[in-house]
C-alpha positions as CSV (number, residue, x, y, z in Angstrom):
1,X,-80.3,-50.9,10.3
2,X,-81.5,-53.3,7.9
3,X,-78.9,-55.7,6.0
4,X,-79.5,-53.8,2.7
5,X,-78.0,-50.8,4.1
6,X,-75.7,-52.5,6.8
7,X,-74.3,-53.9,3.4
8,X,-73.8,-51.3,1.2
9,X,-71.5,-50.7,-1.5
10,X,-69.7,-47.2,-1.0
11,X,-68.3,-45.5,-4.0
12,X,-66.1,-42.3,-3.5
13,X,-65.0,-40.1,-6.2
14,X,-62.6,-37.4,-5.7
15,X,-62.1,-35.1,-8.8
16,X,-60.1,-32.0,-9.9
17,X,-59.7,-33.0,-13.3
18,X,-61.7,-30.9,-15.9
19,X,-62.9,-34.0,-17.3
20,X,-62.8,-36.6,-15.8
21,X,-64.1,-39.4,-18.7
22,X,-61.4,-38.5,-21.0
23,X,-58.7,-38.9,-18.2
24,X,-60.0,-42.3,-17.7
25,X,-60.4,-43.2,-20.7
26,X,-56.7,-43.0,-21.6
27,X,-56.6,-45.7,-19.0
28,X,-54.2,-44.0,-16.6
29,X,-52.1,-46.3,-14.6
30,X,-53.1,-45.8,-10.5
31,X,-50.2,-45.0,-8.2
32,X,-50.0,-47.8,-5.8
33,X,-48.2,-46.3,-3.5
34,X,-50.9,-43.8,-2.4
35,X,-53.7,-46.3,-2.7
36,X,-51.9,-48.0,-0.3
37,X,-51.5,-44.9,2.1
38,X,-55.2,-43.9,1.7
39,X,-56.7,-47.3,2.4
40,X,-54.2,-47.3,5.6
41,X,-55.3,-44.0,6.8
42,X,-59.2,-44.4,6.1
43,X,-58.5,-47.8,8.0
44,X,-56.1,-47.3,10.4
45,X,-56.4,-50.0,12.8
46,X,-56.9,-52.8,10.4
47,X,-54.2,-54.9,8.4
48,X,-54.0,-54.4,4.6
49,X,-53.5,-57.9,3.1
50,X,-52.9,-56.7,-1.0
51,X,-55.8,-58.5,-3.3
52,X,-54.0,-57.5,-6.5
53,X,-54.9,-55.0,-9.3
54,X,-57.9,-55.0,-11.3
55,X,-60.6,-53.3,-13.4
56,X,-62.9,-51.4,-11.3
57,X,-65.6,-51.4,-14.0
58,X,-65.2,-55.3,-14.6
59,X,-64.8,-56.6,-11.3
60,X,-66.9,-58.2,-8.1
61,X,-67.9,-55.0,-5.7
62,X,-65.6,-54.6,-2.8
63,X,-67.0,-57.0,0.4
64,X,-67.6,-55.4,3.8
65,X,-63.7,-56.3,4.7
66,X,-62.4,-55.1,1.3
67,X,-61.6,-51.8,-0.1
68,X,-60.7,-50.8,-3.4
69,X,-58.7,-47.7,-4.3
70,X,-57.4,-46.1,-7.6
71,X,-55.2,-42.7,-7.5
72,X,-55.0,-41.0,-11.1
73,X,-53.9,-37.4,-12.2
74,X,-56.8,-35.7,-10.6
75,X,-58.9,-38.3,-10.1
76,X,-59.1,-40.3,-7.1
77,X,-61.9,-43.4,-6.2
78,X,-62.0,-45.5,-3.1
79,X,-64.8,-48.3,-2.9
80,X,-65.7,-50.3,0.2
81,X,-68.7,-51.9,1.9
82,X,-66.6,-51.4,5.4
83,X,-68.2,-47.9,5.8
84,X,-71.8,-47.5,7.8
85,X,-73.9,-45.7,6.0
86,X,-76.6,-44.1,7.3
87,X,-77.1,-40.9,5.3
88,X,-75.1,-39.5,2.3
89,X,-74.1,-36.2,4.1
90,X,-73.1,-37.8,7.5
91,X,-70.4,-39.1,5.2
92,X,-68.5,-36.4,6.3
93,X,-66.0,-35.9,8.1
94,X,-64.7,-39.1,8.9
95,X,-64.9,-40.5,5.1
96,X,-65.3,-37.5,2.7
97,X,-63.7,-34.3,3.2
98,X,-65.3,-32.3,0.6
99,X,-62.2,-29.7,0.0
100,X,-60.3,-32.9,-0.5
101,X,-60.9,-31.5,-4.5
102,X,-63.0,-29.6,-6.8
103,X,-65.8,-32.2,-7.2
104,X,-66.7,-34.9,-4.8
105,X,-69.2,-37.7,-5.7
106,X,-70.2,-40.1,-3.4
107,X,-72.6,-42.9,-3.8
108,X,-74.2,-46.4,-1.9
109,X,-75.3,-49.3,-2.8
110,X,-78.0,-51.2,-1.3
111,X,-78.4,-55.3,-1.9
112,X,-81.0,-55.9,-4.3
113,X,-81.5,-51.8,-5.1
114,X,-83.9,-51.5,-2.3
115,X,-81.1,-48.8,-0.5
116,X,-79.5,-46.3,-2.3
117,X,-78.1,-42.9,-1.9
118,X,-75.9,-40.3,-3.5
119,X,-74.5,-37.1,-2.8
120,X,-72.0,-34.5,-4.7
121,X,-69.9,-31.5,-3.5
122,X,-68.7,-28.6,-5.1
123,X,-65.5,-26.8,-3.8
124,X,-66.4,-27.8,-0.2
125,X,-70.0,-27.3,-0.4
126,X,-73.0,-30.0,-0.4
127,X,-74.8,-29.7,-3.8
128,X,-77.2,-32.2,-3.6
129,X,-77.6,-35.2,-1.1
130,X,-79.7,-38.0,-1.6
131,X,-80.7,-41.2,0.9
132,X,-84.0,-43.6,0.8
133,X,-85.2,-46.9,1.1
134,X,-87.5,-48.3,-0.8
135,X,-90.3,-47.1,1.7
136,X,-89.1,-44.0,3.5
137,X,-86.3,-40.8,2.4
138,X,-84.2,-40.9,5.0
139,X,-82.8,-37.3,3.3
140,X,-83.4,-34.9,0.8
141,X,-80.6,-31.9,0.1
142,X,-80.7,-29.7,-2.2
143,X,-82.2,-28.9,-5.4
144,X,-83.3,-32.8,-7.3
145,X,-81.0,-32.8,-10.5
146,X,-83.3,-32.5,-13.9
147,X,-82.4,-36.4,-14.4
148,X,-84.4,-37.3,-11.5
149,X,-87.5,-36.1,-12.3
150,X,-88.9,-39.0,-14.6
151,X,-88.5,-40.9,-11.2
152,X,-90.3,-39.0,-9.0
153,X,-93.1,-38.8,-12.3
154,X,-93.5,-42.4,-12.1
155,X,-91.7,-43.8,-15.4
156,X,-89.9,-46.0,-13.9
157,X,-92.1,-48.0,-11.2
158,X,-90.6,-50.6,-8.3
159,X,-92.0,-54.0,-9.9
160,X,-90.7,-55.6,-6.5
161,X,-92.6,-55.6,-3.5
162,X,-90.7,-53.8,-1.0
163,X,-90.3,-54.8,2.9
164,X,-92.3,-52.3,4.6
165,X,-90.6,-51.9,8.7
166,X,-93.2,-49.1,9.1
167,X,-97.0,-50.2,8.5
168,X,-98.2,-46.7,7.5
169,X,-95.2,-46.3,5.1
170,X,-95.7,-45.4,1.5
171,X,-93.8,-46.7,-1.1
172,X,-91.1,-44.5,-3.6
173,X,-92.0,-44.2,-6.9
174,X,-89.0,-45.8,-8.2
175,X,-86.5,-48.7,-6.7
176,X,-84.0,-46.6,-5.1
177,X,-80.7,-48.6,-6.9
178,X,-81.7,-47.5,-9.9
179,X,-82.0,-43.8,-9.8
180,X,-78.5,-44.3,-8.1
181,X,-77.5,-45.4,-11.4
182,X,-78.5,-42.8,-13.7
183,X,-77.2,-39.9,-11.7
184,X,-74.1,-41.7,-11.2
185,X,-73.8,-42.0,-15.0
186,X,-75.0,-38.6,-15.4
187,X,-72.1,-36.7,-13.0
188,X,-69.2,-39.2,-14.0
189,X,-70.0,-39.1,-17.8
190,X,-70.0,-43.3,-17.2
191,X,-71.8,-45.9,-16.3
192,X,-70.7,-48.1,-13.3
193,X,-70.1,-51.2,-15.4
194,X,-68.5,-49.3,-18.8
195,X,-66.7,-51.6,-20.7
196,X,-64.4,-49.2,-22.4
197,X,-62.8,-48.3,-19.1
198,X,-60.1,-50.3,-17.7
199,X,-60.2,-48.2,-14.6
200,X,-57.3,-50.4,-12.9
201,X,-57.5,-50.1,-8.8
202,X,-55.7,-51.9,-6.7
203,X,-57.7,-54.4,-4.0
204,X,-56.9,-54.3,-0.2
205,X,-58.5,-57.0,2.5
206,X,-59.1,-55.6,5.7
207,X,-59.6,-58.7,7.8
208,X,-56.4,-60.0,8.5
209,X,-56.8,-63.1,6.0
210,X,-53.3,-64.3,4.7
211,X,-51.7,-63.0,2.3
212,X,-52.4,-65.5,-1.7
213,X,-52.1,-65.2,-4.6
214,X,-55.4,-62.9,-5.7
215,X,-58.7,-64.6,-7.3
216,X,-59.8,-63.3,-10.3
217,X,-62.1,-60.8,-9.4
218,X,-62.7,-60.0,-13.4
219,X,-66.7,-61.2,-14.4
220,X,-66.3,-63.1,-18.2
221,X,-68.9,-61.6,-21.0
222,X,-70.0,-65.7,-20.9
223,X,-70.7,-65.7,-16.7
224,X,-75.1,-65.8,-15.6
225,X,-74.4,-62.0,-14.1
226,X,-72.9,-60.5,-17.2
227,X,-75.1,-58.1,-19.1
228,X,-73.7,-54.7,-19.9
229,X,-77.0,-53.2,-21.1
230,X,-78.4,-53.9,-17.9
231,X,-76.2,-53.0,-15.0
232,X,-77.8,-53.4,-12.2
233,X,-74.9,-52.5,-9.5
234,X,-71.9,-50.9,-8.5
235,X,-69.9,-54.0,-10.0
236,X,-70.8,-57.3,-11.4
237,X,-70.4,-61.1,-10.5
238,X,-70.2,-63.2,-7.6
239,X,-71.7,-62.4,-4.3
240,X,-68.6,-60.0,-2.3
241,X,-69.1,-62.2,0.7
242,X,-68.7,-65.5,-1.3
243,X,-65.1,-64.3,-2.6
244,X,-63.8,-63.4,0.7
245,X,-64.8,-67.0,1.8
246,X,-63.3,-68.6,-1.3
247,X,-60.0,-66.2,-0.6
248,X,-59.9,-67.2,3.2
249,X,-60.2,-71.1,2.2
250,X,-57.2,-70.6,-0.8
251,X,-55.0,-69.2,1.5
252,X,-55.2,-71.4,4.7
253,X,-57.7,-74.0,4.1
254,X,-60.1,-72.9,6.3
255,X,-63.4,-73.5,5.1
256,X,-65.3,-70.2,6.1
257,X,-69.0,-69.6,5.8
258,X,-70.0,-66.7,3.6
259,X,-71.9,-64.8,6.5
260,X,-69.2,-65.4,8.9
261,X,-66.5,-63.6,6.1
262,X,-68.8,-60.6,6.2
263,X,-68.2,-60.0,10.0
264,X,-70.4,-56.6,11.6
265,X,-68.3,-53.5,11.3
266,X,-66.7,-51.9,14.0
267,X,-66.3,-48.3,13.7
268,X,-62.9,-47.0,13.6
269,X,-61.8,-43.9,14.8
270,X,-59.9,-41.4,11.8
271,X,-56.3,-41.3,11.6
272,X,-55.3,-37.9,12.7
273,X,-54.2,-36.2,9.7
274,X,-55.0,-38.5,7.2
275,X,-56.9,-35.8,5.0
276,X,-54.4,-33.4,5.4
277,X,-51.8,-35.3,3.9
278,X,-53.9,-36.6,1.2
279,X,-54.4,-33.1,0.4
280,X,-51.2,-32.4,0.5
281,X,-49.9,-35.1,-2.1
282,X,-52.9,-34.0,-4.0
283,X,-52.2,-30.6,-4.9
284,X,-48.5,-31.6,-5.2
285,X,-46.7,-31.0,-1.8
286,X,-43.4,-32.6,-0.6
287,X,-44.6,-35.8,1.5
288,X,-41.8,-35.0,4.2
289,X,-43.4,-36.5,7.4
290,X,-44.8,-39.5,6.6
291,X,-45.7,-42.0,9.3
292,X,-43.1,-44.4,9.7
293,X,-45.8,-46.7,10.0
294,X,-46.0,-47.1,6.2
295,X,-42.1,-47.4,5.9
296,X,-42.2,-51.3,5.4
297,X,-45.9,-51.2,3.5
298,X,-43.8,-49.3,0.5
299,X,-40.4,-51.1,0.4
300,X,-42.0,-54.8,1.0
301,X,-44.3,-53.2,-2.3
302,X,-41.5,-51.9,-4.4
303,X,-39.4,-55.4,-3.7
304,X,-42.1,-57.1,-4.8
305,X,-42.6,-54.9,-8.0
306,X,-38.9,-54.7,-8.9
307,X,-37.1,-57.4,-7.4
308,X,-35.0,-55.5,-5.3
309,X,-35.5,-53.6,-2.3
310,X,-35.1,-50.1,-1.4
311,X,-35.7,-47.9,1.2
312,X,-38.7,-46.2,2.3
313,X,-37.0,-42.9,2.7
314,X,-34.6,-43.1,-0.4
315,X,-38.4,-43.9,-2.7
316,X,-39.9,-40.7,-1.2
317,X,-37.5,-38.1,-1.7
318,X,-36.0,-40.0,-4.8
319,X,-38.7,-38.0,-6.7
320,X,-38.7,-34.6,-5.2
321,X,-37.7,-32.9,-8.0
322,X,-40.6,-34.7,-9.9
323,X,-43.3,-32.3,-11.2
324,X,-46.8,-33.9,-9.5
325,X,-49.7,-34.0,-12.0
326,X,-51.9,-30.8,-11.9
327,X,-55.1,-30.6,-10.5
């Protein structure tokens, strides 16, 4: 696997809404309490150390031990570079479930564009599926959208020289990262790095590292990186792997080496259940049988949040005469 893909930048989008661009662009606040739960179930065995609330649109990518997650009325997105990637459509089970809602986009980021894939689902069935490197389609499913085909004509050409792993390989028409980007702005209605989208998600580490008070994962219009007419990636600014290091360092003062921050991923097995009670919150069920697991997670959250503690039970049924938002 090379270290483009091993690295890539996972983007999930989970939508029932009927449009999704105006939702988010009344800059909804994200429920923290299931962001919490969804990062715990698509991560089971690994502690959650809280990295703080920020705009997704604005902010450095999530690192290979990070994973970012924002829960809206019907809209959900989860970003990570903890996921393996090796096609868009083996995605599933394990990290999309596409009945999870109406639409499901997924996409993957590749360092330096030269991996890239995409994929979208339509009430539970694969539309179109997308996965190459810059010298070989690793898949092709489904009809090509229309905003494809000035790649595959050739009018926008790979200036870079691409690594070729296969001597007799021929190279894409097109840099792989970037035809990522235009069909992710033409099925969200956005670009990646919109600036008129707060997009607030909250931040989770997955490696243990104590817990500190958050760096600023926001990029300033005046940093090298910053150039909104040409995004280039799923986020903007520092290298993922550099913050984790600077994070780690802030919080014990342990100097740790960016490569040793951005430890090899060890594949987890899925919580039992965990899609079945997202569902279930989704379409506005009573969460009645939740894993007692989480009991702390929420109150030590809601102390923190209100300055006084309550508990775990009491905050879950305290709303069950609540009307969830419709999907």
């Amino acid at each position: 696997m090379s270290k483009s893909r091993d690295r890539a930048v996972v983007t999930i989008w989970f939508v029932s809404a009927p449009d999704a661009h105006s939702l988010l662009a009344t800059n909804p606040e994200s429920d923290y309490r299931y962001a919490q739960r969804l990062a715990k179930g698509l991560f089971p065995d690994k502690p959650l150390t809280p990295l703080g609330s920020f705009p997704l649109t604005r902010s450095v990518p999530a690192g290979q031990e990070e994973i970012y997650v924002g829960t809206y009325p019907g809209v959900t997105v989860v970003q990570t570079a903890a996921i393996p990637v090796t096609t868009m459509s083996q995605l599933v089970p394990k990290w999309v479930q596409p009945e999870a809602a109406t639409h499901v986009y997924a996409f993957a980021d590749g360092r330096n564009g030269e991996f890239a894939g995409f994929a979208h689902w339509h009430e539970d069935r694969l539309v179109r599926a997308f996965t190459a490197t810059a010298t070989n389609i690793e898949e092709t499913i489904g009809l090509p959208d229309p905003a494809e085909g000035p790649y595959w004509s050739g009018e926008f050409p790979n200036h870079n020289t691409p690594e070729f792993e296969d001597p007799f390989a021929i190279p894409l028409p097109f840099l792989p990262g970037d035809i990522l980007l235009t069909m992710y702005t033409k099925w969200m209605g956005f670009s990646p790095s919109a600036e008129h989208l707060e997009l607030n998600v909250d931040g989770f580490a997955l490696d243990g590292r104590p817990e500190t008070k958050p760096m600023d994962r926001i990029v300033p219009p005046d940093h090298e990186d910053f150039d909104p007419s040409q995004p280039r990636k799923l986020g903007k600014g520092i290298d993922a792997d550099e913050l984790t290091a600077a994070e780690i360092e802030e919080a014990s003062g342990e100097v740790v080496d960016d490569d040793d921050a951005a430890a090899a991923e060890v594949e987890q097995e899925k919580k039992p259940g965990l899609w079945t009670r997202f569902k279930r919150w989704w379409f506005g069920d009573k969460m009645e049988d939740e894993d007692p697991d989480y009991e702390s997670e929420y109150e030590d959250a809601y102390e923190e949040e209100h300055g006084h503690r309550e508990l775990a039970s009491d905050m879950l049924h305290a709303d069950d005469d609540e009307e969830y938002p419709s999907v």
